[in-house]
Residue frames relative to the residue before (quaternion, step in Angstrom):
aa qw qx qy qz dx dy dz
X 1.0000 0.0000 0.0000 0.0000 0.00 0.00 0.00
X 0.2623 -0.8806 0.3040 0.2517 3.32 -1.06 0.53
X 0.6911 -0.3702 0.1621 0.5992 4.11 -0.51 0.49
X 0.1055 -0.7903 0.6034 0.0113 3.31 -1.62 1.61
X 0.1279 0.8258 -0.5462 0.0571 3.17 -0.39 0.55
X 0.8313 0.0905 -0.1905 0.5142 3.75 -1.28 1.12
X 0.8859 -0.2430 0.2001 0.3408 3.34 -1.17 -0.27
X 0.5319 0.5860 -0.2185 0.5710 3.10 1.18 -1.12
X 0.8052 0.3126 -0.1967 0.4640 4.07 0.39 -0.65
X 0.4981 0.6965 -0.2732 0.4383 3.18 1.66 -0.47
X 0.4926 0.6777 -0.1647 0.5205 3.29 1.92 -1.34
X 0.7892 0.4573 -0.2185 0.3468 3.26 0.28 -1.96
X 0.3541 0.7540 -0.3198 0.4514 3.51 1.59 -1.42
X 0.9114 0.1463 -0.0203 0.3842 3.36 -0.37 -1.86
X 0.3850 0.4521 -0.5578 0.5799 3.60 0.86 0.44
X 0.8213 0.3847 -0.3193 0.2748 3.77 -0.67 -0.63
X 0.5215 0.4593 -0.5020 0.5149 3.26 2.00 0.36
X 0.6078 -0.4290 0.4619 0.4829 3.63 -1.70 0.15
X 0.7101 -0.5041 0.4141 0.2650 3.49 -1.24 0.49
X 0.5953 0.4453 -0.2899 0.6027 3.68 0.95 -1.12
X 0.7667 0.1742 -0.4015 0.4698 4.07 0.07 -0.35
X 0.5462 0.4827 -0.5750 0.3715 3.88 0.07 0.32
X 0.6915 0.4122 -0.3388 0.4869 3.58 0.79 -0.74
X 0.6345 0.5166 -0.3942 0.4185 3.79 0.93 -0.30
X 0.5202 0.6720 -0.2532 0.4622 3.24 1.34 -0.92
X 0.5771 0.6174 -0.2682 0.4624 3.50 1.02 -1.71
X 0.8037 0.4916 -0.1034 0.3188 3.42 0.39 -1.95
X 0.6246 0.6121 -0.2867 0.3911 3.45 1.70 -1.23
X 0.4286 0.7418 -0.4033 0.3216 3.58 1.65 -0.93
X 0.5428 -0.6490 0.5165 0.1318 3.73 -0.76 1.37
X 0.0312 0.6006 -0.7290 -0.3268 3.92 -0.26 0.10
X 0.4778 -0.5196 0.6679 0.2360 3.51 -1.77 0.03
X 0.1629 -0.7481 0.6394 0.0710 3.85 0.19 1.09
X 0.5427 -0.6046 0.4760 0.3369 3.93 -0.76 0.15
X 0.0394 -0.8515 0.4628 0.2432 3.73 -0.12 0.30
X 0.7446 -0.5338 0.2054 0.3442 2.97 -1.25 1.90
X 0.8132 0.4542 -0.1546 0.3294 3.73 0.55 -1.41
X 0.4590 0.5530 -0.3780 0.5837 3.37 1.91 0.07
X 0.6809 0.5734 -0.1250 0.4381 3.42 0.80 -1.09
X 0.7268 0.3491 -0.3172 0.4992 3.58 1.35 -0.48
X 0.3866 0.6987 -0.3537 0.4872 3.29 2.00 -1.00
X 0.7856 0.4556 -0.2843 0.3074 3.42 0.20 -1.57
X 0.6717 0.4561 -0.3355 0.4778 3.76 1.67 -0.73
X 0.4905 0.4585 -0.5393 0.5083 3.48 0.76 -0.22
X 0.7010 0.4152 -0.4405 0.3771 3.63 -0.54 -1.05
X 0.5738 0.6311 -0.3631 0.3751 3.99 0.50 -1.06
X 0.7908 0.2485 -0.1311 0.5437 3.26 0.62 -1.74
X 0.3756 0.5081 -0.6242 0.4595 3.99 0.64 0.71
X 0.7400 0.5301 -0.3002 0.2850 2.88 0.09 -2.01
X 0.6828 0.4535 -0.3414 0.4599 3.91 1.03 -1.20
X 0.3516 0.8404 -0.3362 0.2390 3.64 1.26 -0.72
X 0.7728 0.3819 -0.0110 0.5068 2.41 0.40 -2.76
X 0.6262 0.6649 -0.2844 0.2913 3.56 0.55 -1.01
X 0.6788 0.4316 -0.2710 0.5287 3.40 1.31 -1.36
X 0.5894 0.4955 -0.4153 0.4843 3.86 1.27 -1.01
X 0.7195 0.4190 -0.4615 0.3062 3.83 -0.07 -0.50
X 0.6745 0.5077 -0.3034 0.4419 3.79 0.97 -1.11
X 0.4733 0.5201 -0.4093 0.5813 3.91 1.78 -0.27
X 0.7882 0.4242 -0.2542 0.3664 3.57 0.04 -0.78
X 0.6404 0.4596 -0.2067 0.5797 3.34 2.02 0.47
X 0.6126 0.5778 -0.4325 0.3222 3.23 0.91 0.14
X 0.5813 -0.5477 0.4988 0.3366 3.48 1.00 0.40
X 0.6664 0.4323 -0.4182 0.4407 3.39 -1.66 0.30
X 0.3419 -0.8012 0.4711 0.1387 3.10 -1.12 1.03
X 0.8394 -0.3728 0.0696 0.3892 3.11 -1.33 -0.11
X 0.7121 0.3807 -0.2929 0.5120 3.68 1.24 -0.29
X 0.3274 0.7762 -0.4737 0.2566 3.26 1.38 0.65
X 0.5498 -0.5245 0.3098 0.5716 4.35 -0.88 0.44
X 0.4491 -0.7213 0.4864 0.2036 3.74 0.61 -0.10
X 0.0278 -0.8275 0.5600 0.0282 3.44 1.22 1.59
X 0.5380 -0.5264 0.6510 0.0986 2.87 -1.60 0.42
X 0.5794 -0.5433 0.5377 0.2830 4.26 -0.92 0.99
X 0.2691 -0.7667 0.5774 0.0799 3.16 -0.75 1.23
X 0.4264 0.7779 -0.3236 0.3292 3.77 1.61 0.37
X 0.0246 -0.9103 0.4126 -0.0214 3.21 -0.27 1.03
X 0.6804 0.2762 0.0742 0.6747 3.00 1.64 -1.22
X 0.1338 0.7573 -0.6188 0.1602 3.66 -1.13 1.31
X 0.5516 -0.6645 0.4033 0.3025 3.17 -0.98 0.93
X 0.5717 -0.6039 0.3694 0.4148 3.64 -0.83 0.93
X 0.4504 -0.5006 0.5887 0.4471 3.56 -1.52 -0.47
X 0.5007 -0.6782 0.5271 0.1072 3.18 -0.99 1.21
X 0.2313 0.7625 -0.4097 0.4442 3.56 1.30 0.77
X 0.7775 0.1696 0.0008 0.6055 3.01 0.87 -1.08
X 0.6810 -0.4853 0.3685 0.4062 3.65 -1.90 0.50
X 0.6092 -0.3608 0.5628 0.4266 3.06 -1.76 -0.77
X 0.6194 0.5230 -0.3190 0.4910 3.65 1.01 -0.67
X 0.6184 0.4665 -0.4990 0.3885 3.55 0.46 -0.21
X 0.6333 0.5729 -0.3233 0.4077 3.37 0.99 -1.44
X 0.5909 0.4394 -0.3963 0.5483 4.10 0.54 -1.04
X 0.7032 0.3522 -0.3826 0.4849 3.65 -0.09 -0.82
X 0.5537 0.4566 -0.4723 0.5118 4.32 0.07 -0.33
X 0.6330 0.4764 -0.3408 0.5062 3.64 0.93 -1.24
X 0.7073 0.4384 -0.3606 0.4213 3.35 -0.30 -1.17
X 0.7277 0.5336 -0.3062 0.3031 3.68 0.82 -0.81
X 0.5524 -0.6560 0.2221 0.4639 3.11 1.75 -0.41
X 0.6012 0.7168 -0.2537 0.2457 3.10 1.91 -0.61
X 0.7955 0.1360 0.0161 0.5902 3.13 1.47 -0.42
X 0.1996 -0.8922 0.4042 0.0261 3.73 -1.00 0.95
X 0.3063 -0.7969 0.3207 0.4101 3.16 -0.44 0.91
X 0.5314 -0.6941 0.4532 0.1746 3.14 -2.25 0.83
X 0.6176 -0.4751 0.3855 0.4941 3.20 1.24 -0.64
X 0.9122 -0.1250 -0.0507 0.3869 3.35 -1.09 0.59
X 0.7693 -0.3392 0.0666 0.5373 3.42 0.97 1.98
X 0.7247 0.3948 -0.3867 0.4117 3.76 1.23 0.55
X 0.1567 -0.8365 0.5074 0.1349 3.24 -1.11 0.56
X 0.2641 -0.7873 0.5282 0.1775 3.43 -1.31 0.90
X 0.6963 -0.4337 0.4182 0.3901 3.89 -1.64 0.78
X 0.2599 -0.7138 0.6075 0.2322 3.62 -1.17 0.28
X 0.5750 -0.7240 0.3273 0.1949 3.58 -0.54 1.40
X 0.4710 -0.6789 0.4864 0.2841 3.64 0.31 0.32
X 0.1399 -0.7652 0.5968 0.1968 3.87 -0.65 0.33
């Protein structure tokens, strides 16, 4: 055979199989389905991560101790980067979480 390289050889490759195994080949291709326990892992870690976040920016607002005790105006934090981009859409799609805009996402309130 002669020298492949990029796409163009990638072609040649699969032309010189028989038709019936390129299309089996095609079909054999795993999808990667999200697994359920990466995906719950990935909400627990989310809703720490917003946890800790809202407790540190409280523990900064100043005011003392008879102060109205504001409350973190945080709603929305980028994910942990632990995980894909697919986990997040799929938390989304699940309802659990929405996007915020420019790569952050926020908890869906409970009714």
């Amino acid at each position: 055979m002669g020298d492949f390289h990029g796409y163009a050889g990638y072609t040649q490759v699969l032309a010189s199989f028989p038709k019936e195994e390129v299309n089996s080949m095609d079909t054999n291709i795993p999808s990667s389905p999200l697994d359920p326990k990466q995906v719950k892992t990935a909400f627990k870690a989310f809703k720490k991560r917003l946890k800790l976040t809202q407790l540190d920016e409280d523990s900064k607002l100043g005011g003392g101790p008879m102060s109205g005790g504001s409350h973190s105006s945080i709603v929305a934090i980028q994910p942990p980067s632990e995980f894909s981009q697919e986990v997040w859409q799929e938390l989304v799609r699940q309802g659990k979480l929405k996007p915020a805009g420019r790569g952050m996402f926020e908890l869906v309130k409970d009714l």
